[in-house]
PATOR-262257 format. One line per field, with one value per residue: residue number from 1; x, y, z of N, C-alpha, C, O in turn. Coordinates in steps of 0.05 Angstrom, whole numbers, padded with zeros to 5 digits, always signed. Example, Ala and Ser with C-alpha at 12.3 -4.5 7.8 and 13.67 -1.06 7.14 Angstrom:
seq	[1|2]
n.east	[+00264|+00257]
n.north	[-00114|-00045]
n.up	[+00156|+00142]
ca.east	[+00246|+00273]
ca.north	[-00090|-00021]
ca.up	[+00156|+00143]
c.east	[+00264|+00258]
c.north	[-00066|+00001]
c.up	[+00156|+00157]
o.east	[+00285|+00268]
o.north	[-00066|+00023]
o.up	[+00169|+00161]
This chain:
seq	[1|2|3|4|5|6|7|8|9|10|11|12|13|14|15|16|17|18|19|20|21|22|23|24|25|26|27|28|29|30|31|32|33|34|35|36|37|38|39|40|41|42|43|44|45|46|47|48|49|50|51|52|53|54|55|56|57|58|59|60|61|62|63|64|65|66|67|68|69|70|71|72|73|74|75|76|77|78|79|80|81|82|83|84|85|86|87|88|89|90|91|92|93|94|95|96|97|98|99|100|101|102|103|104|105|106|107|108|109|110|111|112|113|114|115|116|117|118|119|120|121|122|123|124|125|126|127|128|129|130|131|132|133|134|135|136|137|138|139|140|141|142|143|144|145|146|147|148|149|150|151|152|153|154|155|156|157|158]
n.east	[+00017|+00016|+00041|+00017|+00010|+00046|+00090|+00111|+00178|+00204|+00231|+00297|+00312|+00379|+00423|+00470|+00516|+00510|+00509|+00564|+00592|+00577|+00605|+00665|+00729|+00794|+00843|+00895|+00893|+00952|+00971|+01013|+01067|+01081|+01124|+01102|+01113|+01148|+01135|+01112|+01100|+01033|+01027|+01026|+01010|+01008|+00971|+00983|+00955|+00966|+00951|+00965|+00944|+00966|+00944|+00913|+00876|+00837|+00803|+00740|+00700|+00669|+00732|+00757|+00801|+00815|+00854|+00877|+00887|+00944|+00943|+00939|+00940|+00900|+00856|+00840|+00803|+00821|+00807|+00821|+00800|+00747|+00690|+00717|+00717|+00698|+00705|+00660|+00685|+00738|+00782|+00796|+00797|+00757|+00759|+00723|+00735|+00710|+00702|+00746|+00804|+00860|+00905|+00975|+00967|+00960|+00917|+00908|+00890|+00885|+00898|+00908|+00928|+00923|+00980|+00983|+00988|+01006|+01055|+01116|+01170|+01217|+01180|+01159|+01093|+01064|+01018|+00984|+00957|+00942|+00885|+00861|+00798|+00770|+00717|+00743|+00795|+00838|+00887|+00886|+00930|+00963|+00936|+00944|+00985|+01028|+01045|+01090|+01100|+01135|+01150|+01173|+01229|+01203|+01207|+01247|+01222|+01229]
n.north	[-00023|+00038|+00105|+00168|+00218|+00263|+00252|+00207|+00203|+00260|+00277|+00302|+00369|+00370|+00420|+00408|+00431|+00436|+00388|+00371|+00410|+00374|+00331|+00289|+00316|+00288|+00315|+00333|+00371|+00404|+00423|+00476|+00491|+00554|+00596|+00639|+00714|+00729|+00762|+00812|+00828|+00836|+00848|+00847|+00790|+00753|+00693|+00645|+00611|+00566|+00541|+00487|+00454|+00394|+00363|+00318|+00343|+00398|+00433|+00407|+00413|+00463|+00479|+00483|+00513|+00519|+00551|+00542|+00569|+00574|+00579|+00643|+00683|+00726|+00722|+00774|+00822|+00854|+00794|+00746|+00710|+00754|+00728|+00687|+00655|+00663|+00620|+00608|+00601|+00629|+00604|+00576|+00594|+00594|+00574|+00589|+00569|+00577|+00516|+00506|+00505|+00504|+00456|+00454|+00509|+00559|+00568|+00619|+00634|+00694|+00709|+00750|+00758|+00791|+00782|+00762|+00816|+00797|+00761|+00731|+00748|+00717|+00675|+00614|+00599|+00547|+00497|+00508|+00502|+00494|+00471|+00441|+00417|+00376|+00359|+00325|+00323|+00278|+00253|+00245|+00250|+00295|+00340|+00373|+00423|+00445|+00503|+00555|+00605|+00661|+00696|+00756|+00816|+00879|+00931|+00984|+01051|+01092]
n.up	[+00000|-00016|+00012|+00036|-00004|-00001|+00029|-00018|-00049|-00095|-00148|-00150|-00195|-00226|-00248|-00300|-00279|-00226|-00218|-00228|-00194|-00144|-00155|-00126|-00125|-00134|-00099|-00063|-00005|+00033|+00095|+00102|+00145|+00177|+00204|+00256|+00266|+00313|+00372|+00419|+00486|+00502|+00446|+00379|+00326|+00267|+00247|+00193|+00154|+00112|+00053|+00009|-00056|-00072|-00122|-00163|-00185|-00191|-00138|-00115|-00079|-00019|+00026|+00086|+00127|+00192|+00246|+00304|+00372|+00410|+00484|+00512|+00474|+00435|+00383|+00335|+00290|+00236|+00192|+00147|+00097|+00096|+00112|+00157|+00216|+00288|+00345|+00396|+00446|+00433|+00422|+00371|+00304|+00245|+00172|+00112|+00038|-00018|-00076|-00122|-00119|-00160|-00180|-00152|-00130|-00082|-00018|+00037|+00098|+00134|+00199|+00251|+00316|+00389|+00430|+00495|+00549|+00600|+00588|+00596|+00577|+00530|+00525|+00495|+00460|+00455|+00421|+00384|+00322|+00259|+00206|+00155|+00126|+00084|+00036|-00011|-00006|-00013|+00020|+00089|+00121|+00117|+00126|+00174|+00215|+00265|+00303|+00335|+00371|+00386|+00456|+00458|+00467|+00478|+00415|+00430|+00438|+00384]
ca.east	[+00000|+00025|+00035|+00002|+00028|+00068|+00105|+00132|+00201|+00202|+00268|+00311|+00329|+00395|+00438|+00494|+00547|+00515|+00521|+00590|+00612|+00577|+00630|+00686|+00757|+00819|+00860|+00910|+00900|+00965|+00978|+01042|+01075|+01094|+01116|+01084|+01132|+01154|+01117|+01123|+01078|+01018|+01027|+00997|+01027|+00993|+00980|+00980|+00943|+00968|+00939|+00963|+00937|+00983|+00929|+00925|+00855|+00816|+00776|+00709|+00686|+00694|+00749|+00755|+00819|+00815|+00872|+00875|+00900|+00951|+00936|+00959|+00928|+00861|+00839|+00837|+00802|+00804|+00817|+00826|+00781|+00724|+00683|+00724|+00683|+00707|+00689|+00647|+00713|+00760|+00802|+00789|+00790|+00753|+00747|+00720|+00736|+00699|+00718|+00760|+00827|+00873|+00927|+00998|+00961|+00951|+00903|+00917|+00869|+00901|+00882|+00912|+00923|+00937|+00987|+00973|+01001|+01024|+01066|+01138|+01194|+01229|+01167|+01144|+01077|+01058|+00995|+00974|+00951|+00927|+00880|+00844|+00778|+00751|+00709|+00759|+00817|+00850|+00910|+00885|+00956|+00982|+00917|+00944|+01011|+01032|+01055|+01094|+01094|+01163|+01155|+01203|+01227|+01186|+01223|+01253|+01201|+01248]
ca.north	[+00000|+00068|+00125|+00198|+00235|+00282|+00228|+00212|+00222|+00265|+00272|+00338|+00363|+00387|+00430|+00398|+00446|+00430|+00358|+00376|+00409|+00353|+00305|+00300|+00316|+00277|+00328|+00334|+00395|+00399|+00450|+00480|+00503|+00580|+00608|+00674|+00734|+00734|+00795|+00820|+00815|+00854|+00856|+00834|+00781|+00740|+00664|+00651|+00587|+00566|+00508|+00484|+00430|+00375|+00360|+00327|+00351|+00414|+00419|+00416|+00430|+00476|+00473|+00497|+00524|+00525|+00550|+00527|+00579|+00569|+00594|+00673|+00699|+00725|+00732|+00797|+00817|+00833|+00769|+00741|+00713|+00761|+00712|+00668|+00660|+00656|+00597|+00614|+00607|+00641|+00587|+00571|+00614|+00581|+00603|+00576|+00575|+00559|+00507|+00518|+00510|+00486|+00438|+00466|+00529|+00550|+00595|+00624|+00646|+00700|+00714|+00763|+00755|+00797|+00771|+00771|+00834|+00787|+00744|+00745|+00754|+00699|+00646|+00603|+00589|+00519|+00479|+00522|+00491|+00497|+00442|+00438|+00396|+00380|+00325|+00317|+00311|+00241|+00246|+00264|+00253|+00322|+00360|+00391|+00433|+00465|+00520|+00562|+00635|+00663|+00727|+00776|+00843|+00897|+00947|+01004|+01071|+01112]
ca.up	[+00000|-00018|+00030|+00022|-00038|+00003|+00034|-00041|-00050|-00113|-00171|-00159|-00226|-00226|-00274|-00303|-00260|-00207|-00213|-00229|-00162|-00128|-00156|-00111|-00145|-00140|-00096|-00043|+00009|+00050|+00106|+00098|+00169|+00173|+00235|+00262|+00273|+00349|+00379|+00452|+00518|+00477|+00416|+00349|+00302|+00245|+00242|+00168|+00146|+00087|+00055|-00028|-00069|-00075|-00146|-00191|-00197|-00179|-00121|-00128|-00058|-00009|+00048|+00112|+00147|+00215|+00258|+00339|+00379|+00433|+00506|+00520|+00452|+00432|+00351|+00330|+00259|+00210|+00183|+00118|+00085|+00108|+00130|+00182|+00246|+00309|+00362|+00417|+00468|+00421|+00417|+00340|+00277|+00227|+00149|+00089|+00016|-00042|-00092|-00158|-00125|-00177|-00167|-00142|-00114|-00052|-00008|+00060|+00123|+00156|+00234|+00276|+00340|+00410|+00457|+00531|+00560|+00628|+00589|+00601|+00549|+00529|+00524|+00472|+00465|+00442|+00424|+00362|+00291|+00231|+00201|+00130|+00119|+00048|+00024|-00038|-00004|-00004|+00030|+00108|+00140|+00120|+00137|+00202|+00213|+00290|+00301|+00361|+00383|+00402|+00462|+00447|+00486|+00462|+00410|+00437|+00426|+00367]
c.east	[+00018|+00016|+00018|+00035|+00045|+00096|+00134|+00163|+00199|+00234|+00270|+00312|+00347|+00408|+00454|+00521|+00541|+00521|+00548|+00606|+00598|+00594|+00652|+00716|+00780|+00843|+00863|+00915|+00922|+00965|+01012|+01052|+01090|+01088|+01120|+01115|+01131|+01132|+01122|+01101|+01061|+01008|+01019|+01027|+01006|+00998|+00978|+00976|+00942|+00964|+00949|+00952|+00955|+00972|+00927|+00900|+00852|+00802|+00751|+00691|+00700|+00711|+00747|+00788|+00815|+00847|+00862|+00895|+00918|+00937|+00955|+00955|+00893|+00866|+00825|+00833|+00816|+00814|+00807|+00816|+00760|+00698|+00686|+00700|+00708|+00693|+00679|+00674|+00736|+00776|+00807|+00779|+00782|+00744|+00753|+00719|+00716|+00716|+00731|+00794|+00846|+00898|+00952|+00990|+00958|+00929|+00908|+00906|+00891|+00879|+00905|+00909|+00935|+00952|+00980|+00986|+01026|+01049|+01099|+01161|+01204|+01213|+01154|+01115|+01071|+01032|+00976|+00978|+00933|+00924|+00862|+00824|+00763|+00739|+00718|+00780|+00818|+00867|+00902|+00916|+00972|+00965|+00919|+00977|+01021|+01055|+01068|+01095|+01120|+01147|+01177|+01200|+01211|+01210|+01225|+01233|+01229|+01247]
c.north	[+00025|+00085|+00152|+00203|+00256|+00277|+00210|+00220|+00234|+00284|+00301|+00337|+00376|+00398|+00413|+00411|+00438|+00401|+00348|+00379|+00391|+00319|+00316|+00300|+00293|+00291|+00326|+00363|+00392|+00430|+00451|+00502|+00530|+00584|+00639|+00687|+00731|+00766|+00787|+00818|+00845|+00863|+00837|+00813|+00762|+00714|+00660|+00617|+00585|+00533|+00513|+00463|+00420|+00362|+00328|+00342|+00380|+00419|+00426|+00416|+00451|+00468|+00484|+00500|+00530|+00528|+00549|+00548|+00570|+00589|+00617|+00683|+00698|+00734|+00766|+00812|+00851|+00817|+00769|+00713|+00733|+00754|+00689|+00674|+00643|+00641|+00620|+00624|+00621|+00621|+00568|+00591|+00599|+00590|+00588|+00585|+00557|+00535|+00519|+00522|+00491|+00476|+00458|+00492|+00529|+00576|+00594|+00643|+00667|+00717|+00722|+00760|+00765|+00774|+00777|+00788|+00821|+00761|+00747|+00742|+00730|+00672|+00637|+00588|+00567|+00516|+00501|+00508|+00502|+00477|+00456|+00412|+00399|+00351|+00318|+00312|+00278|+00235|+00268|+00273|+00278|+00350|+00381|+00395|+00449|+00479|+00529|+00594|+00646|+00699|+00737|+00804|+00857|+00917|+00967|+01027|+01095|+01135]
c.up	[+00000|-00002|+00014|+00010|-00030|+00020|+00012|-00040|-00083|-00129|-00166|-00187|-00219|-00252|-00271|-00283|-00238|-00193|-00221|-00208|-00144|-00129|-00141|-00130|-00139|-00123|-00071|-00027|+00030|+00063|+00114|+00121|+00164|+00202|+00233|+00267|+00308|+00354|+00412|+00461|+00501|+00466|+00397|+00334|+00285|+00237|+00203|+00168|+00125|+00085|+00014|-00027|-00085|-00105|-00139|-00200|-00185|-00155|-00129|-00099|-00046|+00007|+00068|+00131|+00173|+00229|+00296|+00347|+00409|+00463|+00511|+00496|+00448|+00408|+00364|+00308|+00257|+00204|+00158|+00107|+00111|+00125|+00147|+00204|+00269|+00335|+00385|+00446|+00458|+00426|+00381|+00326|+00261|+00200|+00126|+00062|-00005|-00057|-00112|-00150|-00139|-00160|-00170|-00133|-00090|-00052|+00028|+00075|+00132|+00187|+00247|+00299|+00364|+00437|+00483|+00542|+00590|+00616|+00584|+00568|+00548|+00532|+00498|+00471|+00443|+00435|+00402|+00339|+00277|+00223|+00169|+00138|+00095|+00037|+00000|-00028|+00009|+00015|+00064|+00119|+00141|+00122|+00163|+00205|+00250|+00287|+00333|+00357|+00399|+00420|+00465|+00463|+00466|+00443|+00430|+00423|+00404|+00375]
o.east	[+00034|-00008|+00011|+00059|+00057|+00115|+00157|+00170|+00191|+00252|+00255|+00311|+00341|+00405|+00459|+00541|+00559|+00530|+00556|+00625|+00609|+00595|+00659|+00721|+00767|+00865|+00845|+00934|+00914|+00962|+01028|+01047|+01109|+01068|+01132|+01135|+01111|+01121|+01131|+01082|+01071|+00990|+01008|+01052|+00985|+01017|+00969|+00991|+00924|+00969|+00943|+00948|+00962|+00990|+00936|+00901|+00867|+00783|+00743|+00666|+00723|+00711|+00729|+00792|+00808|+00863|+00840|+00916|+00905|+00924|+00980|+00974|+00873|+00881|+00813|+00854|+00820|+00838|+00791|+00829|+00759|+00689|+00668|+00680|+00723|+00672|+00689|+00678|+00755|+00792|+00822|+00759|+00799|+00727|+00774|+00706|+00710|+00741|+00726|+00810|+00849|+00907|+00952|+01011|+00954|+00923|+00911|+00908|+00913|+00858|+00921|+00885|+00957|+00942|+00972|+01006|+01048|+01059|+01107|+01159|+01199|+01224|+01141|+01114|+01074|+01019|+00953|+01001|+00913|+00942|+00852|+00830|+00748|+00749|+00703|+00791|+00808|+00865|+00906|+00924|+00990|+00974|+00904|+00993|+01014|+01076|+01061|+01088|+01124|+01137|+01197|+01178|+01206|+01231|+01206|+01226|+01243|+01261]
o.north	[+00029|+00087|+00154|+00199|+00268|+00291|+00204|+00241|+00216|+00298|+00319|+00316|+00395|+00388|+00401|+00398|+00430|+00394|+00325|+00365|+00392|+00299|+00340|+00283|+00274|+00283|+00319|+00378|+00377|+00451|+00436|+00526|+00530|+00581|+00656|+00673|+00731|+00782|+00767|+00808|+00865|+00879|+00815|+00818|+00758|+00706|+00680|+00601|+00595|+00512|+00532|+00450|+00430|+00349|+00316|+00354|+00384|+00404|+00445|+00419|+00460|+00443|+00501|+00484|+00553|+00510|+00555|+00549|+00562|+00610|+00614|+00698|+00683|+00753|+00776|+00821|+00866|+00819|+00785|+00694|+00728|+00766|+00674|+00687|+00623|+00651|+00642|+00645|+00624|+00631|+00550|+00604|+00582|+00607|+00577|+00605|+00533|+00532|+00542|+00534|+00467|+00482|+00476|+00504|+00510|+00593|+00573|+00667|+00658|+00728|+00706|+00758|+00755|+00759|+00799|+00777|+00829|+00745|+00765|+00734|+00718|+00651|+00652|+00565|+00569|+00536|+00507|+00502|+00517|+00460|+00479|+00393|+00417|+00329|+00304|+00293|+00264|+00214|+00292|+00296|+00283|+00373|+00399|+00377|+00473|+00474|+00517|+00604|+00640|+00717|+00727|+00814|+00849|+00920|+00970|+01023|+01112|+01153]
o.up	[+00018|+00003|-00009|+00012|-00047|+00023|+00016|-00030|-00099|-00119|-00172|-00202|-00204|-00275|-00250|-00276|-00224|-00172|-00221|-00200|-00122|-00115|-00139|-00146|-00145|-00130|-00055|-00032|+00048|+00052|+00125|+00118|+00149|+00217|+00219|+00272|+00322|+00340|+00424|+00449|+00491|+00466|+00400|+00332|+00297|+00224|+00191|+00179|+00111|+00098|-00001|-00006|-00106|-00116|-00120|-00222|-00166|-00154|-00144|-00101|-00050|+00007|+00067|+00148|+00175|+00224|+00307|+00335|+00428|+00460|+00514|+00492|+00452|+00407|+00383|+00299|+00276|+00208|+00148|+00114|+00135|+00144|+00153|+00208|+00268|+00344|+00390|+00458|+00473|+00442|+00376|+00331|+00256|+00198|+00119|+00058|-00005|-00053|-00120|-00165|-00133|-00138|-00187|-00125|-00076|-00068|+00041|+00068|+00137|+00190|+00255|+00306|+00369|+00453|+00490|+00549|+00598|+00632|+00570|+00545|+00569|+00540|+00483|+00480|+00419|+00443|+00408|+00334|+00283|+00223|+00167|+00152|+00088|+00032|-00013|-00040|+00027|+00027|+00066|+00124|+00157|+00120|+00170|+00198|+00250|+00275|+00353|+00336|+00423|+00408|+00475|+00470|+00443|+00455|+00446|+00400|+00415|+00364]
């Protein structure tokens, strides 16, 4: 016995493009480790989330860059892409790109971030990454990169 008629499941139609970017590509997003400028008890320096495509294809979704902030910094925009979004606890920058990145390119989040004014000179802060997620990439194992945070005396005022 057949259910009611609104129960039906009934045929999307799609365009051809779009049953295009719902194929997944063939490609390799790696995050490629850059460390931040030292900065002083603070002051500003810039994580840079750089992510290429290892290829051979395209992507055809989007991605998502997220960087993990260590403890003794707070995100500070503007950030790069425009629309990153920042977690509820400030402990995550997260920021998404469309598809269309071609193979051996890259693209790169950037997020500012103040140091803690109480923190002393000469420390390194640990336990900061940068991660990619894409439902095209194949190769997870090189999806995530850490990073550290050198504090440095403050310049001298000229």
């Amino acid at each position: 016995m057949a259910g009611p008629v609104w129960a039906l499941p009934h045929p999307v139609r799609q365009s051809a493009a779009h049953a295009a970017a719902a194929a997944l590509s063939d490609s390799d997003l790696q995050v490629v480790s850059i460390a931040p400028d030292p900065a002083p008890p603070g002051g500003l320096t810039t994580i840079h989330g750089f992510v290429q495509n290892d290829g051979p294809e395209t992507t055809a979704s989007p991605f998502t860059i997220t960087v993990a902030l260590p403890r003794g910094v707070t995100p500070e925009g503007p950030f790069f892409p425009e629309t990153c979004e920042v977690s509820a606890n400030r402990r995550q920058v997260s920021c998404e790109f469309g598809p269309g990145l071609r193979a051996n390119r890259s693209a790169t989040a950037l997020v500012p971030v103040r140091l803690s004014a109480d923190l002393r000179e000469g420390t390194t802060l640990r336990g900061g990454s940068v991660s990619v997620r894409s439902l095209d990439d194949r190769h997870p194992s090189n999806n995530r990169g850490a990073f550290e945070i050198n504090v440095v005396e403050a310049e001298p005022d000229s």
